[in-house]
C-alpha positions as CSV (number, residue, x, y, z in Angstrom):
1,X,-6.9,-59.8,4.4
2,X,-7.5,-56.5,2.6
3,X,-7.8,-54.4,5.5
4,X,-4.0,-55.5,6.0
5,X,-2.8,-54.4,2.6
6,X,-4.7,-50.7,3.2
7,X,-2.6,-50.4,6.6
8,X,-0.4,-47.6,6.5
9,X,-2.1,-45.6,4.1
10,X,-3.3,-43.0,5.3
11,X,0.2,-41.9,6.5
12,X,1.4,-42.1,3.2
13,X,-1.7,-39.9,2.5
14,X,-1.2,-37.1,5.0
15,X,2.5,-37.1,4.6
16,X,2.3,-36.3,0.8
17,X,-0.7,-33.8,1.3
18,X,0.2,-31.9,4.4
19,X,3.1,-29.9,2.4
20,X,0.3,-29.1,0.1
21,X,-2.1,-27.7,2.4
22,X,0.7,-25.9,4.3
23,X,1.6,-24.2,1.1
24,X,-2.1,-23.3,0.8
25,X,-2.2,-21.9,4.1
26,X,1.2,-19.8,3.4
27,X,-0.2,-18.5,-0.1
28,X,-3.6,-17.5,1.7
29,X,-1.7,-15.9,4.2
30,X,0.4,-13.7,1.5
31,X,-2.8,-12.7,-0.2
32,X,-4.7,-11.7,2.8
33,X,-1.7,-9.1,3.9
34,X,-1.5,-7.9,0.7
35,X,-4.9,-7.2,0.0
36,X,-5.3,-5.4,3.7
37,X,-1.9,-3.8,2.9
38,X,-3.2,-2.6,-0.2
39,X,-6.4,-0.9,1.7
40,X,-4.5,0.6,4.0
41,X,-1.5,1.9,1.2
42,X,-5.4,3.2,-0.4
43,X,-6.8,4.7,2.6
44,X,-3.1,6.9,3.2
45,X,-2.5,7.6,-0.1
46,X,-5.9,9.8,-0.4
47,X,-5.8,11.3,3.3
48,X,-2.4,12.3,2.0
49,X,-3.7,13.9,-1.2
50,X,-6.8,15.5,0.7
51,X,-4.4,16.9,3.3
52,X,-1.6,18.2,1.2
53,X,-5.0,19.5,-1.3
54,X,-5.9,22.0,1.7
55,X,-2.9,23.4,2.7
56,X,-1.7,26.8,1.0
57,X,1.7,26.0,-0.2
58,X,3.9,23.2,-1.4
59,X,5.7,23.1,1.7
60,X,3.0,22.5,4.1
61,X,1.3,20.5,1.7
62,X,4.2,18.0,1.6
63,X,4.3,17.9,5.4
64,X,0.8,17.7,5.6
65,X,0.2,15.0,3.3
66,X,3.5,12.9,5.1
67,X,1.8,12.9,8.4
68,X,-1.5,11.5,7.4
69,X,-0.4,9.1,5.6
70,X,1.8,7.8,8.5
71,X,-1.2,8.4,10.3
72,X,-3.7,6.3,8.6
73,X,-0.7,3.4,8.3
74,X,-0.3,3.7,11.5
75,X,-3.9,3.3,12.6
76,X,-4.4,0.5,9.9
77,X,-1.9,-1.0,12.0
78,X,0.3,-2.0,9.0
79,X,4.3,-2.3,9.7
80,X,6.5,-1.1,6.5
81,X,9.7,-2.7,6.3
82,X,10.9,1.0,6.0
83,X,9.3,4.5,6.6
84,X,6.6,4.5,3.7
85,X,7.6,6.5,0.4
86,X,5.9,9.4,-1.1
87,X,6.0,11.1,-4.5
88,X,4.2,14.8,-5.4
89,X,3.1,15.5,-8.4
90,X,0.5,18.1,-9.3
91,X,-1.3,19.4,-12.8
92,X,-2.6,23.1,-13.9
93,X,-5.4,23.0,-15.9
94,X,-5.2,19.4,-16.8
95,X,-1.3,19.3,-17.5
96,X,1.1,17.7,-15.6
97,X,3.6,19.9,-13.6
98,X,5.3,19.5,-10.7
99,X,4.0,20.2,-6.9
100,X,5.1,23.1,-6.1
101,X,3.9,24.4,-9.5
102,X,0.5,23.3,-8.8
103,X,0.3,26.1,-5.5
104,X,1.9,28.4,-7.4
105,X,-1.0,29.1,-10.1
106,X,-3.2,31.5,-10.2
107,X,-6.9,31.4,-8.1
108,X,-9.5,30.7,-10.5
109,X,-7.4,28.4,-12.6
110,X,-8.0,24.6,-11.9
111,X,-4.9,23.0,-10.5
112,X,-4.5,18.9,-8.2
113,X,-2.1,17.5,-6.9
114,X,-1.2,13.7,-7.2
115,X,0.2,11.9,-3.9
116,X,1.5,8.2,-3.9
117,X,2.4,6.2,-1.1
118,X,4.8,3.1,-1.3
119,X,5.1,0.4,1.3
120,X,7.0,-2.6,1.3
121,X,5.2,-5.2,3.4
122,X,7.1,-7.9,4.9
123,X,6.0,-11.8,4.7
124,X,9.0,-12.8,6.3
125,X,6.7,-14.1,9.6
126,X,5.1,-16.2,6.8
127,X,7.9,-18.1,5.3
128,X,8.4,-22.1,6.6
129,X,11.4,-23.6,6.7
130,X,11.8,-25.7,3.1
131,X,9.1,-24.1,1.8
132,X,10.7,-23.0,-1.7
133,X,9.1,-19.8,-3.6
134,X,7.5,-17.9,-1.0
135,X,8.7,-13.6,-1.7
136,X,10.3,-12.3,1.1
137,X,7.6,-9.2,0.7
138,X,5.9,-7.0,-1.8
139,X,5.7,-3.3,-2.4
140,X,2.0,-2.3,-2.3
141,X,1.7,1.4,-4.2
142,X,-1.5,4.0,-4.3
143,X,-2.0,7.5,-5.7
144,X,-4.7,9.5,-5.5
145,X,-5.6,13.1,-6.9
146,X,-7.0,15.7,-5.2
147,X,-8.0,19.3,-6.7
148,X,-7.2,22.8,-4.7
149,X,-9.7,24.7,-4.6
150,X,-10.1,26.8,-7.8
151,X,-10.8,30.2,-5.6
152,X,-8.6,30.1,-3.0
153,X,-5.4,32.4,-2.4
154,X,-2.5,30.4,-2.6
155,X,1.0,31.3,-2.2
């Protein structure tokens, strides 16, 4: 007789604990693509600041430090929801200036320049049908700094 009053229970069970575990399997999918979109935002955002770094002018510099970081993205294999954004700045002597300043110091006086990369990742593959609070997608920023080399002739 109490083998007929458990029957049924472990539908009960699975049908109020199934949209649990798919909401844990949606919020482990969010965090795993935005910590390998965050590496690979990293990874482009200092290729960017080590290309533009060697280059001799703010011009090529800026074009520089755009292609590798679409490089690296694209190698990383990680899809922006639009082209990824980037944003010079530079410093002279430890104060911040803009870019183009940056090339335009003198050799022998210490000058970097700043590069970030922003990417808005989609989740949107992610997102089940009556599955309230899940974003739409999150925009995953880096910068790094790179000097120019103190000696070198820039223009």
């Amino acid at each position: 007789m109490a083998g007929r009053r458990d029957r049924g229970s472990v539908s009960i069970e699975v049908a109020v604990l199934a949209p649990a575990f798919i909401g844990l399997m949606v919020l482990a999918g969010v965090a795993g693509r935005t910590a390998v979109a965050a590496e690979a935002v990293e990874s482009a955002a200092h290729d960017a600041a080590r290309a533009a770094s060697i280059a001799r002018d703010a011009g090529a510099g800026r074009t520089a430090a755009t292609d590798a970081a679409r490089r690296q993205l694209d190698w990383s294999g990680l899809h922006c929801t639009a082209p990824p954004a980037l944003t010079f700045r530079g410093s002279v002597q430890g104060r911040e200036t803009s870019f183009a300043a940056a090339y335009r110091s003198a050799p022998g006086v210490p000058a970097t320049v700043t590069v970030t990369v922003s990417c808005r990742v989609s989740f949107a593959d992610l997102r089940a049908p009556r599955l309230p609070g899940v974003p739409g997608g999150k925009t995953v920023s880096a910068s790094f700094t790179s000097p120019l080399d103190t000696y070198r002739s820039r223009r």
